[in-house]
C-alpha positions in Angstrom: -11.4 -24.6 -6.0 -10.9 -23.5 -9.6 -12.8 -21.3 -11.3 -14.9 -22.5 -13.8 -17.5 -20.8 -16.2 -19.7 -23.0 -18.0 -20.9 -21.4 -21.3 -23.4 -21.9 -23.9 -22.8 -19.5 -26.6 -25.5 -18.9 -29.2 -24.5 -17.4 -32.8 -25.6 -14.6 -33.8 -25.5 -12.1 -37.0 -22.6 -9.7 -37.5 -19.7 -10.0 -34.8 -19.2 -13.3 -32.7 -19.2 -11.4 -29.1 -18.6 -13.9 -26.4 -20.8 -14.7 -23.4 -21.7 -12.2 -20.4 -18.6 -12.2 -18.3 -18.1 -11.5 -14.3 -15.6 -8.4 -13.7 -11.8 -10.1 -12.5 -12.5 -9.8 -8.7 -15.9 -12.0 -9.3 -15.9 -15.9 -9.6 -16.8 -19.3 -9.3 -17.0 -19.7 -4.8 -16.5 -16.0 -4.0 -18.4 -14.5 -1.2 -21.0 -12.0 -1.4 -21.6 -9.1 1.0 -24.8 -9.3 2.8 -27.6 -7.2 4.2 -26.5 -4.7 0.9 -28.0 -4.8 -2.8 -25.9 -7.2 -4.8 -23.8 -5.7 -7.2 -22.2 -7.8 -10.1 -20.2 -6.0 -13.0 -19.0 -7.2 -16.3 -18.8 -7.3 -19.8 -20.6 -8.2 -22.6 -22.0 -7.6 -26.4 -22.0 -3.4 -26.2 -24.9 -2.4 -26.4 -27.0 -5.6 -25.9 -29.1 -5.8 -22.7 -28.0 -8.4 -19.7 -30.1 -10.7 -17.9 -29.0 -12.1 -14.7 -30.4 -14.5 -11.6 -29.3 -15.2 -8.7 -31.0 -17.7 -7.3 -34.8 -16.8 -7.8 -33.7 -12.9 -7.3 -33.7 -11.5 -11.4 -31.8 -8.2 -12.9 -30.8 -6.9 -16.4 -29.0 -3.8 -17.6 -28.1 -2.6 -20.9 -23.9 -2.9 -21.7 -22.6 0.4 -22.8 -20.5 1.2 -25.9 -17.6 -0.6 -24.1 -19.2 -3.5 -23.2 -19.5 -2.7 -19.2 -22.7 -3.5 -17.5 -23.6 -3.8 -13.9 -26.8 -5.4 -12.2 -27.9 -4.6 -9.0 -29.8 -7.5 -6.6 -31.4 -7.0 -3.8 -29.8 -7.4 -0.5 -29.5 -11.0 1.1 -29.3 -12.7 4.2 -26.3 -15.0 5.6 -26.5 -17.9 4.0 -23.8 -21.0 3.7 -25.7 -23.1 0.9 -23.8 -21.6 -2.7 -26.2 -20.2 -4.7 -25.6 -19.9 -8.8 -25.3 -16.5 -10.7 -26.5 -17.0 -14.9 -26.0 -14.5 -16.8 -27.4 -14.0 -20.4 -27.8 -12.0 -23.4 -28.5 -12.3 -27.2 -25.0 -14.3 -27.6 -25.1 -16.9 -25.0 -25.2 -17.8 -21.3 -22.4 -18.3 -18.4 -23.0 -19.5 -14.9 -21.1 -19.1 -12.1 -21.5 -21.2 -9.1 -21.1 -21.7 -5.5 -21.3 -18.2 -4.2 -21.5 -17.6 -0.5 -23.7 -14.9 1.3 -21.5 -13.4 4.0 -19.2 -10.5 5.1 -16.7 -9.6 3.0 -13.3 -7.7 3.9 -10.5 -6.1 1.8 -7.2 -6.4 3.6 -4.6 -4.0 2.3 -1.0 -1.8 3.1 2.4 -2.7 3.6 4.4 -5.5 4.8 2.7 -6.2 7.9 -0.4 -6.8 6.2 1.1 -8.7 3.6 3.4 -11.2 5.9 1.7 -15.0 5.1 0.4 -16.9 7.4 3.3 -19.3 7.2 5.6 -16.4 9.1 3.6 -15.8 12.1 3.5 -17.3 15.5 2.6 -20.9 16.2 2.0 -22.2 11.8 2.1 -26.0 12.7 -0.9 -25.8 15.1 -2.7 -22.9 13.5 -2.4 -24.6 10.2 -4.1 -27.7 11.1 -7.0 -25.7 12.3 -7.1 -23.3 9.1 -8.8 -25.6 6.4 -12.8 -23.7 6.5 -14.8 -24.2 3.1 -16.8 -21.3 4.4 -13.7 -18.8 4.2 -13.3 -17.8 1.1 -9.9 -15.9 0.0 -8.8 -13.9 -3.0 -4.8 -12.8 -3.6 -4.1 -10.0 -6.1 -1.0 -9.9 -7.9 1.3 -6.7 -7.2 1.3 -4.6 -10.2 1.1 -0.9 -11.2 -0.6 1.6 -13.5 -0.6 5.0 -13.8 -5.0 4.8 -14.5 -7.3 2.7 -13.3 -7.0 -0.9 -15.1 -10.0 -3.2 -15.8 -7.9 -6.3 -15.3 -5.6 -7.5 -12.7 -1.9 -8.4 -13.8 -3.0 -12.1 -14.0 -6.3 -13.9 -13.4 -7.5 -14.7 -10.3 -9.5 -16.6 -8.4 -11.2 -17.3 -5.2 -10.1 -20.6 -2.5 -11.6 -21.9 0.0 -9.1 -21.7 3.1 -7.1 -24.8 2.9 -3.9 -26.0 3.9 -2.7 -25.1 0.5 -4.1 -22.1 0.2 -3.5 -20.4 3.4 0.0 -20.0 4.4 1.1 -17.7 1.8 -2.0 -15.2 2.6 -2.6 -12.0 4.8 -1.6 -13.6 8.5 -3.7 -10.7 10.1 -6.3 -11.1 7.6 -7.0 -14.5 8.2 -6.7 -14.6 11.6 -9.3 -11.4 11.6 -11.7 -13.9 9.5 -10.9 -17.0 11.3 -12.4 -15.4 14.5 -15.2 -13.3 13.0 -16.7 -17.0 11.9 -16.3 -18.0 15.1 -18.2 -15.0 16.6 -21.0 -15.0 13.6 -22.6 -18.4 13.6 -23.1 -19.5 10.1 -21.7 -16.3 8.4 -19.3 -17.2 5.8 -16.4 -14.6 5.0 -14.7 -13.3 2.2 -11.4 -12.1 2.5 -9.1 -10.4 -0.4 -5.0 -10.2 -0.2 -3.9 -6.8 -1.6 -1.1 -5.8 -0.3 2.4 -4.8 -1.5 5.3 -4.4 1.0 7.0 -1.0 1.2 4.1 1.1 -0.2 3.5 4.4 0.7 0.1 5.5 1.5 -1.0 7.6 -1.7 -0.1 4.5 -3.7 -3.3 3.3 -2.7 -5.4 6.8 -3.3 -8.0 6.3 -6.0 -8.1 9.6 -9.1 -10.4 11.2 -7.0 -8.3 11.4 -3.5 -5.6 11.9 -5.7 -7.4 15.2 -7.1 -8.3 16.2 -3.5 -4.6 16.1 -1.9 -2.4 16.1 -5.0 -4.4 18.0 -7.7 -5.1 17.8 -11.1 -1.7 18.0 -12.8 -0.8 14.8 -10.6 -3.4 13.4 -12.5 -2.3 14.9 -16.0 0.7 13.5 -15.0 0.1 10.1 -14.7 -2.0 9.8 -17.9 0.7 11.8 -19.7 3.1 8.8 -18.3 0.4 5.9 -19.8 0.5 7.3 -22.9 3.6 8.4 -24.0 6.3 8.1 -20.8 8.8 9.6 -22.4 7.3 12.6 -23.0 6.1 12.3 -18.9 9.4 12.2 -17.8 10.3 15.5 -19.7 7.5 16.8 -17.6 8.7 15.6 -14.9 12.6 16.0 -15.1 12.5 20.0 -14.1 12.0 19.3 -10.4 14.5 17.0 -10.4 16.8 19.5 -12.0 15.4 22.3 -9.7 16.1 19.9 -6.5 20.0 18.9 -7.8 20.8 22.5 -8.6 19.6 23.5 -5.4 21.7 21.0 -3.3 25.0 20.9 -5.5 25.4 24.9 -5.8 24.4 25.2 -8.7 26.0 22.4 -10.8 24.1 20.5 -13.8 26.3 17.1 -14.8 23.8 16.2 -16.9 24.9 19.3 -19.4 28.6 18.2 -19.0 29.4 14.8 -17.5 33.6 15.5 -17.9 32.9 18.0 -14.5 32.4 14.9 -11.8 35.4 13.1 -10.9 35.3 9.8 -13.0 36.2 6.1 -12.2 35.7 2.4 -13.9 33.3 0.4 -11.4 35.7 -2.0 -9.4 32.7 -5.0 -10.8 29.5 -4.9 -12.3 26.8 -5.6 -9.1 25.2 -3.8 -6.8 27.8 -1.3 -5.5 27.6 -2.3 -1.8 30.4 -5.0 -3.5 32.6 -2.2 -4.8 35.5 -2.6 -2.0 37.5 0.3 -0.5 35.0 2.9 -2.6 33.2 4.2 0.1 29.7 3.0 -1.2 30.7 -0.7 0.5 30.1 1.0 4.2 27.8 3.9 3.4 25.3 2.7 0.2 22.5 5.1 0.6 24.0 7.8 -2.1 23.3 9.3 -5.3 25.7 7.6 -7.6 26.2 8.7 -11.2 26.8 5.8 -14.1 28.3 6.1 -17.4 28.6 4.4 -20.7 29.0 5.3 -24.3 28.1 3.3 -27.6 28.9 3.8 -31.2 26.6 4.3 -33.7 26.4 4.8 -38.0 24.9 7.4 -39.8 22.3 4.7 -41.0 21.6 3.8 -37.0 21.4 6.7 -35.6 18.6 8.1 -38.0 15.4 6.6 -36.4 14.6 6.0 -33.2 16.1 3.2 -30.9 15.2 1.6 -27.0 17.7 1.6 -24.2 17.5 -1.3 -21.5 19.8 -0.4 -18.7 18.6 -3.9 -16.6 16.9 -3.0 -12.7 18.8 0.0 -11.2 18.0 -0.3 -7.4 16.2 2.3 -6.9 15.7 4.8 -8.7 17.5 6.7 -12.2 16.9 9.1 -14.1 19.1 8.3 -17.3 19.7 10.7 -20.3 21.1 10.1 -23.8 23.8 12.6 -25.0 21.8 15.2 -22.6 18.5 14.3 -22.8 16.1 12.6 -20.5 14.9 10.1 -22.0 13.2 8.2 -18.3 12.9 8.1 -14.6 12.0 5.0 -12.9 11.7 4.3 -9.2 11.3 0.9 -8.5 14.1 -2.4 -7.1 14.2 -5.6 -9.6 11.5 -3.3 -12.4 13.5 -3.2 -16.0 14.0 -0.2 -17.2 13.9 0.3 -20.8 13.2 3.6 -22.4 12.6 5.1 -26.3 15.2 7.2 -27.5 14.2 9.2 -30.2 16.0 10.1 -33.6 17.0 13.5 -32.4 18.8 12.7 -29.1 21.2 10.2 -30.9 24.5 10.9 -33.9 26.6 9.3 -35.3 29.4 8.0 -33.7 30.1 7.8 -29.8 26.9 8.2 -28.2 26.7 8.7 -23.8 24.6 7.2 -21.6 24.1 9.2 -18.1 22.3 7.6 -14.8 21.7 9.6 -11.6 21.4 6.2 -9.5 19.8 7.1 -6.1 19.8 4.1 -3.3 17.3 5.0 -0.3 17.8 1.7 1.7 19.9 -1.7 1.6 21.4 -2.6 -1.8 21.8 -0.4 -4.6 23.2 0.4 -8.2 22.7 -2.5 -11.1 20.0 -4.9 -9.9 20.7 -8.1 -12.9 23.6 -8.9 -14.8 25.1 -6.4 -18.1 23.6 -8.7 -20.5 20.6 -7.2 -19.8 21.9 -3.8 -20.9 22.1 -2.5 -24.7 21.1 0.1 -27.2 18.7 -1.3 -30.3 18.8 0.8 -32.9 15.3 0.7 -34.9 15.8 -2.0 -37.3 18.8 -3.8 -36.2 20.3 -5.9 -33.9 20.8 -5.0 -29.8 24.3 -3.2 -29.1 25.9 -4.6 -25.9 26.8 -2.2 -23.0 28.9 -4.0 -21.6 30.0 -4.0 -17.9 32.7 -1.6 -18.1 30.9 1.5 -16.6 32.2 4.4 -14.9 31.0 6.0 -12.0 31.1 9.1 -10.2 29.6 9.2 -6.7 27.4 12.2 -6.2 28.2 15.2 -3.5 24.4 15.6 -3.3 22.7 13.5 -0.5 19.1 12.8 0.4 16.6 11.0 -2.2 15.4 13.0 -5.4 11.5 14.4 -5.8 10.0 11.1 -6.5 7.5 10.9 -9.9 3.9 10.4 -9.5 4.2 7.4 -11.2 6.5 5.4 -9.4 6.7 1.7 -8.0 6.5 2.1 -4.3 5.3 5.8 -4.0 3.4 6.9 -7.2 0.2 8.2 -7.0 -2.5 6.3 -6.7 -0.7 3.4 -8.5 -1.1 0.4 -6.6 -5.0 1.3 -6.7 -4.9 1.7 -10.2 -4.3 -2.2 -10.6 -4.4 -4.0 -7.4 -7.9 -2.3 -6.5 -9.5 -0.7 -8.9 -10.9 -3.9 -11.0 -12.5 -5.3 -7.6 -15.4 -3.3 -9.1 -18.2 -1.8 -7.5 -18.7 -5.1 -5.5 -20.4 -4.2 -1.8 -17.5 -4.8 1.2 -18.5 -5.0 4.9 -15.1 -3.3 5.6 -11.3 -2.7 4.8 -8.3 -3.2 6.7 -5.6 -1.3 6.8 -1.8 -1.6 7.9 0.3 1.1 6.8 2.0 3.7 7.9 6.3 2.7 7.9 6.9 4.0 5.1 5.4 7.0 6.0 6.7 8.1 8.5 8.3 11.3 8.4 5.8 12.3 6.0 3.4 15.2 7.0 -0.7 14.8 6.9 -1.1 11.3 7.3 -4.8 11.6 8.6 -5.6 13.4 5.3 -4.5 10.4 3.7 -6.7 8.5 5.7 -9.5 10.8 5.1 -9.0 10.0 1.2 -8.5 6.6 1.1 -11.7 6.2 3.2 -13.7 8.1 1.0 -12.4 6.5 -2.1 -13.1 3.0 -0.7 -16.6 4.1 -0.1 -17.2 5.5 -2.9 -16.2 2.0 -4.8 -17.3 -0.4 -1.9 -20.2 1.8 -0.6 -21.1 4.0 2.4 -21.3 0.9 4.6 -17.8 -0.2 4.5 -15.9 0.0 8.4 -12.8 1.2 8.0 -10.0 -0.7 10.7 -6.6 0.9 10.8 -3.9 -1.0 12.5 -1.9 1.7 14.6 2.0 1.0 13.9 3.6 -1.8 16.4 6.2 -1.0 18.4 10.0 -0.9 16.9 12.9 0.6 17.1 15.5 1.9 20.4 14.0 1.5 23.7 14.2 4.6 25.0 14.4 5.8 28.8 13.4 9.1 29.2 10.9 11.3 26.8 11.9 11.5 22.9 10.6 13.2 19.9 9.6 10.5 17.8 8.3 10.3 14.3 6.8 6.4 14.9 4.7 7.7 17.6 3.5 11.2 15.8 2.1 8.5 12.9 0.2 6.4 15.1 -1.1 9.9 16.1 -2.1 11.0 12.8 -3.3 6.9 12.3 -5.6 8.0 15.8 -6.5 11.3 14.5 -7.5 10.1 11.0 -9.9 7.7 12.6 -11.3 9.8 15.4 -12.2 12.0 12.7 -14.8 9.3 11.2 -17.5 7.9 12.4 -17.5 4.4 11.0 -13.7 3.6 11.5 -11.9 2.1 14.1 -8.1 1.8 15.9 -6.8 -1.5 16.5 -3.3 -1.0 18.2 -0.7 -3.5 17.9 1.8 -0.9 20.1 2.1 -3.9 22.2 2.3 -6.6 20.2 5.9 -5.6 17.8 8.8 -6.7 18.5 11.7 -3.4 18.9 14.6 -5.4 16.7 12.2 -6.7 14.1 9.9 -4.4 11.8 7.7 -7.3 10.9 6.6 -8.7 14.4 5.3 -12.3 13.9 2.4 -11.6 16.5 -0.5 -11.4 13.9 -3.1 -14.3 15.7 -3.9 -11.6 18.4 -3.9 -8.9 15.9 -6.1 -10.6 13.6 -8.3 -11.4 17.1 -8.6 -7.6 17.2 -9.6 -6.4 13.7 -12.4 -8.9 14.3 -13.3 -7.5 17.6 -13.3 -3.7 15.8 -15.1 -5.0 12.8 -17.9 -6.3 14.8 -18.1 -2.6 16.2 -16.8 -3.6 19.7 -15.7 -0.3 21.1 -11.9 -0.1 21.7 -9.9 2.2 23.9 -9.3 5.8 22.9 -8.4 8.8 24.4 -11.3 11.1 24.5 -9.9 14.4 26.8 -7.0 15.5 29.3 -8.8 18.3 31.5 -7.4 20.3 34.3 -9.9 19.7 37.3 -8.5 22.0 40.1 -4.3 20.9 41.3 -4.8 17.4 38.7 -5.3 16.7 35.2 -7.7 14.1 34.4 -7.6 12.0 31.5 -10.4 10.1 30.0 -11.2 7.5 27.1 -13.9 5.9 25.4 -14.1 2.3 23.9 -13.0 1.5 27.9 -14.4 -1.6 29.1 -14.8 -2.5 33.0 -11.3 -0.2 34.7 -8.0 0.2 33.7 -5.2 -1.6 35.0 -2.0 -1.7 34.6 0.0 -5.0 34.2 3.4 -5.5 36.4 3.2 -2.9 38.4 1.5 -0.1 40.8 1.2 2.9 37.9 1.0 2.7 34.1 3.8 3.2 32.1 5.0 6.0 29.7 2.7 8.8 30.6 3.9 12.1 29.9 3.3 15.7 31.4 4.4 18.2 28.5 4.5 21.8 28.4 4.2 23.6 25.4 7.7 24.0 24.4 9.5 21.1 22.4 11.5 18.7 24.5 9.7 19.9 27.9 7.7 16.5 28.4 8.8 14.3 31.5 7.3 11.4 33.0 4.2 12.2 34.8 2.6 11.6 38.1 -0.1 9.1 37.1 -2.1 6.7 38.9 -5.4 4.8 37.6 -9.1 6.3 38.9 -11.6 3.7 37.1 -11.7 4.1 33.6 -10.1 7.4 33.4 -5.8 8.3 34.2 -5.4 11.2 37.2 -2.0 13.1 36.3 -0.5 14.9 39.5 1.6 17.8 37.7 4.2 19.6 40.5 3.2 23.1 41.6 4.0 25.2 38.8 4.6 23.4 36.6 3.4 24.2 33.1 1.3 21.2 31.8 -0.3 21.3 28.3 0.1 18.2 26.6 -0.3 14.5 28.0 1.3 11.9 26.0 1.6 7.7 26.4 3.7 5.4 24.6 5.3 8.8 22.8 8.3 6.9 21.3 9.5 4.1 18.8 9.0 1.3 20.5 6.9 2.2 23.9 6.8 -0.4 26.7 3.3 -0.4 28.0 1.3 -2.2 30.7 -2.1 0.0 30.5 -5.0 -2.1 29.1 -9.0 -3.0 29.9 -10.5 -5.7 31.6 -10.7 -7.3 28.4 -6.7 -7.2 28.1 -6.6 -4.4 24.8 -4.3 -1.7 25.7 -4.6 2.0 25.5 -3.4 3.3 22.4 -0.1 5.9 21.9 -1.7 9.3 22.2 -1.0 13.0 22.9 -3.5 15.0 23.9 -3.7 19.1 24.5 -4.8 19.6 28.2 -8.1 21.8 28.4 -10.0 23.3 31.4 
């Protein structure tokens, strides 16, 4: 279904403003939430005052100095028959049809939320059974800003789900809307893609949660880096410095580049190619790069762009000394201003710090894509005969607020933020891998909640998928950082009232970080946005010579599958590496732990590892969550 905007536009005196516009994340067949007022934002004359109707329901609202307006409509019931939005003002009209009343859900995180439908379990079959004109779906492009943006990347527009327009969407999303019409009798759904894999978790932090857990020079930051970036990364470049010095005793190479150990590149590709060097077997380094170019008097007297290609992942380059940029981001083209002052006559240096975190790293695209323009003249070529140096430092540099896969609030700032203040029933969430390892993850939660409501409203349920399982099998007790985020995940949502868990700790698969399983995960975010309770552990109390453990969300007793006892369940004391596998048998809904005489029993943990092997679930087959808990009396 393609959008379409019919327009009659009347002249008028002075400027020709164009018709009353929908924001980018409203459209021709989109889905409105029901059972809240209506809100639909746009543009306009500024200034002029905005009539809208939506079907017999009428608004207006005056367009501020920018042209922004928003009308409100009162709430709505279900409905399947499409329903026409007009808008109109003293330059002309525009209509947008075929709008659904329904439920309407933003699906959002990493990579497991992002995997299409066309990569999970059983596509042939599912896909014949996809095409609904009463699921509607919207897919944002992946982009970043350092503010909020009032357009997406590229247009957009909402599909009905067809076999065409389903298999590259949200797998867990879909499936999540393919059973909530199934459970809600005449309830259409909307259902919007944004999702970008590898993000971190305050990528998607709107300026407000980035305030509350970052502060306001994050903030100064990133609008220092949207206006002038170079003068960001100048900002930014002391804790870089700061976090070098401190891990190379002292030593700045950026001062003097002749005091690392120099050698031409063996080829000009990612260095995992570079045979024999060391960087073939062991990639994840710091990596310095170096090139010089020659410059007149004449060139070198204004100010001039350097494009060093895609450096995967992350530089920070300097020109005769001076930084000059600092870009994290695989396959993004770096090209930074250079100005007058940094450059001379004569041989000029290029420096990169080249940091790869994971897989490939070093030049991303070929050395065509590299050179020096001078202002006013033609690009100089840099050729492809570098040198490099590889660092003694290890570990990955402080990483600027503005970056691809970790910046602040960035993925919001253009993949969110120009939804608008439309009304969602609920978001879902599935992040948390790239986070791991990362302290206060249920703060993050905390933030992201609130800055969801506060753009989507009060109403909107919040469904976090608890990370899968992956990673060593393990076969006694382990420290784990997978299992202390699905914690935090557990923690973060027993900590609000209108958010739910919806494990998939039994659903991964341990050799593959993208588990293909999403029809029963999608089966239970629809289950948790309907409000159907699920399992969670509610207390571990001592009750005489046992321990008793109990849960909520529980429905008819616990049982565990293949065997007499559930699986996993841990007796800790309160010293590190003191948990062992516990005594446990099943009493009802509730977990009786047996601990030995004497023995010091504090925590109770299940599924505390990577990738858990569990049998304990409901009568409705939903398993128990990983969980520690602190044992009381």
């Amino acid at each position: 279904m393609k959008r379409a905007l019919a327009c009659a536009v009347m002249l008028a005196s002075g400027p020709a403003w164009a018709a009353p516009a929908v924001g980018p994340g409203y459209g021709e067949g989109m889905v409105l939430q029901r059972g809240e007022p209506i809100i639909v934002a746009g543009t306009a004359a500024p200034g002029g005052t905005v009539h809208g109707t939506l079907g017999d329901d009428r608004a207006s609202a005056k367009a501020d100095s920018e042209g922004a307006f928003t009308l409100t409509f009162a709430p709505r019931e279900a409905s399947e028959d499409g329903v026409a939005l007009i808008l109109s003002d003293r330059t002309g009209e525009a209509t947008i049809g075929d709008l659904l009343i329904g439920d309407v859900y933003l699906c959002s995180g990493q990579s497991n939320m992002e995997l299409p439908f066309n990569r999970a379990l059983d596509t042939y079959n599912q896909l014949r059974l996809a095409p609904d004109d009463r699921i509607r779906l919207l897919k944002i492009p992946k982009s970043t800003a350092p503010v909020p943006q009032g357009d997406f990347a590229e247009p957009v527009s909402w599909q009905p789900a067809t076999r065409d327009s389903v298999p590259e969407f949200s797998a867990a999303c879909f499936y999540m809307g393919k059973q909530l019409r199934a459970d809600r009798e005449g309830v259409p759904v909307g259902l919007i893609h944004s999702n970008w894999g590898g993000s971190a978790a305050r990528a998607w932090l709107t300026p407000d949660s980035v305030r509350v857990l970052y502060g306001e020079e994050a903030l100064e930051q990133l609008q220092l880096y949207e206006s002038d970036p170079l003068a960001a990364a100048q900002a930014f470049v002391p804790q870089w410095y700061e976090w070098w010095r401190a891990n190379d005793e002292g030593r700045e190479p950026w001062t003097d580049s002749s005091m690392l150990a120099w050698r031409p590149i063996p080829q000009f590709s990612f260095w995992n190619e570079w045979a024999g060097t060391g960087l073939d077997t062991q990639p994840q380094a710091n990596v310095w790069l170096r090139q010089t170019f020659t410059l007149t008097a004449e060139q070198a007297a204004g100010e001039g762009a350097l494009a060093i290609g895609a450096i995967d992942d992350l530089d920070l380059t300097w020109v005769n000394g001076h930084p000059v940029g600092y870009t994290f981001g695989w396959g993004v083209e770096r090209i930074y201003r250079v100005p007058a002052e940094y450059l001379r006559e004569g041989e000029n240096e290029v420096l990169i710090a080249a940091n790869n975190m994971w897989d490939t790293g070093g030049f991303f695209a070929g050395p065509d894509r590299l050179s020096f323009t001078p202002a006013g003249g033609g690009a100089i070529p840099l050729g492809a005969d570098w040198d490099y140096s590889i660092g003694a430092v290890e570990g990955v540099p402080p990483r600027a607020p503005w970056d691809a896969n970790a910046g602040i609030g960035v993925m919001h700032n253009y993949m969110v933020a120009p939804l608008g203040p439309m009304r969602l029933a609920g978001v879902a969430w599935y992040q948390g891998e790239s986070d791991v390892g990362q302290p206060d993850y249920d703060a993050k939660l905390r933030e992201l909640f609130a800055g969801w409501r506060r753009q989507f409203g009060e109403q909107a349920r919040m469904l976090v998928v608890q990370l899968a399982d992956y990673g060593e099998r393990q076969s006694k007790p382990v420290e784990s950082g997978w299992a202390q985020l699905r914690q935090d995940q557990l923690d973060g949502v027993a900590a609000d009232p209108n958010a739910a868990l919806v494990t998939a700790i039994d659903i991964g698969e341990p050799t593959d970080i993208h588990p293909a399983n999403k029809n029963d995960l999608g089966k239970r975010l629809a289950m948790a946005a309907q409000g159907r309770p699920m399992p969670m552990p509610a207390s571990a109390v001592r009750e005489g010579d046992r321990i008793v453990v109990r849960f909520t969300g529980v429905e008819g007793d616990l049982r565990a599958f293949g065997g007499p006892v559930p699986l996993g369940v841990e007796a800790c004391g309160s010293a590190a590496n003191s948990c062992r596998w516990a005594d446990v048998a099943i009493d009802g809904q509730t977990l009786v732990v047996t601990p030995a005489p004497g023995e010091e029993v504090t925590r109770i943990r299940h599924a505390w590892s990577d990738a858990p092997i569990v049998n304990l679930y409901d009568s409705r087959g939903l398993p128990v969550p990983g969980f520690e808990l602190q044992v009381t009396r």
